[in-house]
C-alpha positions as CSV (number, residue, x, y, z in Angstrom):
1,X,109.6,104.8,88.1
2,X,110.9,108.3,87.2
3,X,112.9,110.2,90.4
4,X,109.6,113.0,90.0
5,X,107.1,110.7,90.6
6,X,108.9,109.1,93.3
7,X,110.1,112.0,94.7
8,X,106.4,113.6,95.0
9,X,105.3,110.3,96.6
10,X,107.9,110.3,99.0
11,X,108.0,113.7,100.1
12,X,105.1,115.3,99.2
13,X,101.8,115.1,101.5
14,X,99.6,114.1,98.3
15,X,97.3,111.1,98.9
16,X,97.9,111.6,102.6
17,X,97.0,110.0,104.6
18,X,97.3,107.2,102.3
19,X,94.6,104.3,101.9
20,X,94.5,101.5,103.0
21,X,96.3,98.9,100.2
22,X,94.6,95.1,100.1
23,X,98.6,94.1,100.1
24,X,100.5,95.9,102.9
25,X,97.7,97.8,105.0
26,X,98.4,101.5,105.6
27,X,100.8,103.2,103.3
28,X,102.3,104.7,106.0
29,X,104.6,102.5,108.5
30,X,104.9,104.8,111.1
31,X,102.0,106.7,111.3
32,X,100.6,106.4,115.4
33,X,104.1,104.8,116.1
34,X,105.9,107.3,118.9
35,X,108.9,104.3,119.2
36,X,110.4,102.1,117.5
37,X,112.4,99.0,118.1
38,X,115.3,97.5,115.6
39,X,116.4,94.4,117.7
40,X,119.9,94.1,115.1
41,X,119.7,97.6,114.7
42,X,120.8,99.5,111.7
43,X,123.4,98.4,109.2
44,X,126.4,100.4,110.6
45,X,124.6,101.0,113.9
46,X,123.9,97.4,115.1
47,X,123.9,98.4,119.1
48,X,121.6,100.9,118.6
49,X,118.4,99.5,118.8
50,X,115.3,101.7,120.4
51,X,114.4,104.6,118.7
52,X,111.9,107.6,119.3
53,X,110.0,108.1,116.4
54,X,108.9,111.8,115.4
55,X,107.7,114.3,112.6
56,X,110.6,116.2,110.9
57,X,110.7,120.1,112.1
58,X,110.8,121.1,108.5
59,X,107.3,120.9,108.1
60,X,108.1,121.3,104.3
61,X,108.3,117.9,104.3
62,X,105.2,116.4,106.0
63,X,105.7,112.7,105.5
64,X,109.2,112.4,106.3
65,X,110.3,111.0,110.4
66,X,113.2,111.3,112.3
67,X,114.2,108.4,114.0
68,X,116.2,109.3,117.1
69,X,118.3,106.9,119.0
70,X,117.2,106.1,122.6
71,X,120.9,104.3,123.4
72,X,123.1,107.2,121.6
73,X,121.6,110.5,121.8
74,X,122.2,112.7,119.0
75,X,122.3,110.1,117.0
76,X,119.4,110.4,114.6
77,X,118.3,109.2,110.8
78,X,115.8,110.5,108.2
79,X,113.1,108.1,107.1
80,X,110.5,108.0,104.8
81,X,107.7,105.5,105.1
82,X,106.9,104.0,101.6
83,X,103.7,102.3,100.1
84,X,104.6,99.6,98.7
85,X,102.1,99.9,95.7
86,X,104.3,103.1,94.6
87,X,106.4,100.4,92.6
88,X,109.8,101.9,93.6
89,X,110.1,98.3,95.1
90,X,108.5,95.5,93.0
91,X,106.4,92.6,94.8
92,X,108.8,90.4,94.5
93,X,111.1,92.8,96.3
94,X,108.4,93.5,99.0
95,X,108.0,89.5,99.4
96,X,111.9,88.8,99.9
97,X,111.7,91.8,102.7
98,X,108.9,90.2,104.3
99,X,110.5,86.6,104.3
100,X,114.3,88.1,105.4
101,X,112.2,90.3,108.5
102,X,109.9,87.6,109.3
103,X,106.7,89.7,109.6
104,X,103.8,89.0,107.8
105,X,102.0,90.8,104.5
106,X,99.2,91.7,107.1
107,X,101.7,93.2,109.7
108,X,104.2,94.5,107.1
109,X,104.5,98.5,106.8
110,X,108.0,99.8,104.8
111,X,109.7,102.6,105.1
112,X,113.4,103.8,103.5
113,X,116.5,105.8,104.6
114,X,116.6,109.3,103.7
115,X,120.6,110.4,103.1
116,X,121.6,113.9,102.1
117,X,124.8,115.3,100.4
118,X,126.3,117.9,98.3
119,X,127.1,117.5,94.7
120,X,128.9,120.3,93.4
121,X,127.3,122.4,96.4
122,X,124.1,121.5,95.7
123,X,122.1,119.4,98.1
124,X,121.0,115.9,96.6
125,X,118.6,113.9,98.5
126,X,118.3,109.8,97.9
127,X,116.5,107.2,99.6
128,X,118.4,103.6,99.7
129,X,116.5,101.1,97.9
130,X,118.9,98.0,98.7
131,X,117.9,98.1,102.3
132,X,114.2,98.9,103.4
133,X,113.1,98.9,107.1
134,X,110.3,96.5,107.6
135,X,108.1,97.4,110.2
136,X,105.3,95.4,112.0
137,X,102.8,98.1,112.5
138,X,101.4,96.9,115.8
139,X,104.5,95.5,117.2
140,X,106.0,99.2,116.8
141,X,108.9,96.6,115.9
142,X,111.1,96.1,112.7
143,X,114.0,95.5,110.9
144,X,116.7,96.7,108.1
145,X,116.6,94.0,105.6
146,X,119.3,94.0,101.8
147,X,117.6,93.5,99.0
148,X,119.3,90.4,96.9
149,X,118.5,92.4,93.2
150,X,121.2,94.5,92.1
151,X,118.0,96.6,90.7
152,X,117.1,98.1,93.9
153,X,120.6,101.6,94.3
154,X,122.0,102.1,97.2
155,X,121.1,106.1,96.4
156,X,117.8,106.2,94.7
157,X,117.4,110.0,94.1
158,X,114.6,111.6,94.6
């Protein structure tokens, strides 16, 4: 998928709120969730595990949470939940998620972490393919899953 196209779908409030999909439910994994639980954590972040969940203040940016740890306050990540129709992760992809998380296609809801740096002063956002959060939607409870296909970047810009 070309970095436009993905980068409207992620960050733009087009087609929002999204429709339901016959594969994954709502498009959006966290909308209605106000916390959310990541029992292993994040990669890098393993003891922290409850987070609030919360629009972004930049409401520039209407789709895109904050996740905000409950065990290390200011402590916070950028998310963006992800449909996984939008192709940027193939079904194969989505299936191997599913299996690694342990929640169910029904249950399922996907969203991807947001990073931010500068390139030559410039501020270049990405979203990390290689490891989706799988979120069961009614559980308010998920986990960060690695992708085993070298196909899915680590810093997928957008």
């Amino acid at each position: 998928m070309h970095s436009e196209t993905a980068r409207s779908r992620i960050l733009s409030e087009e087609g929002s709120p999204r429709k339901a999909r016959a594969r994954s439910g709502a498009g959006d994994a966290l909308a209605g969730l106000q916390r959310l639980n990541l029992p292993l954590g994040l990669i890098g972040f393993e003891g922290r595990t409850r987070f609030v969940v919360s629009p972004l203040a930049d409401r520039r940016f209407p789709t895109l949470r904050l996740l905000r740890s409950i065990d290390e306050p200011g402590l916070s990540f950028v998310v963006a939940p992800v449909d996984p129709d939008d192709g940027l992760i193939d079904e194969a992809g989505i299936r191997e998620a599913q299996r690694q998380a342990g929640i169910g296609p029904d249950e399922a809801g996907y969203a991807l972490l947001v990073s931010v740096r500068c390139e030559n002063g410039v501020p270049a956002a990405s979203v990390n393919l290689c490891a989706p959060l799988v979120i069961d939607r009614g559980r308010g409870v998920g986990r960060q899953v690695v992708l085993s296909s070298e196909r899915y970047p680590l810093r997928y810009p957008i």
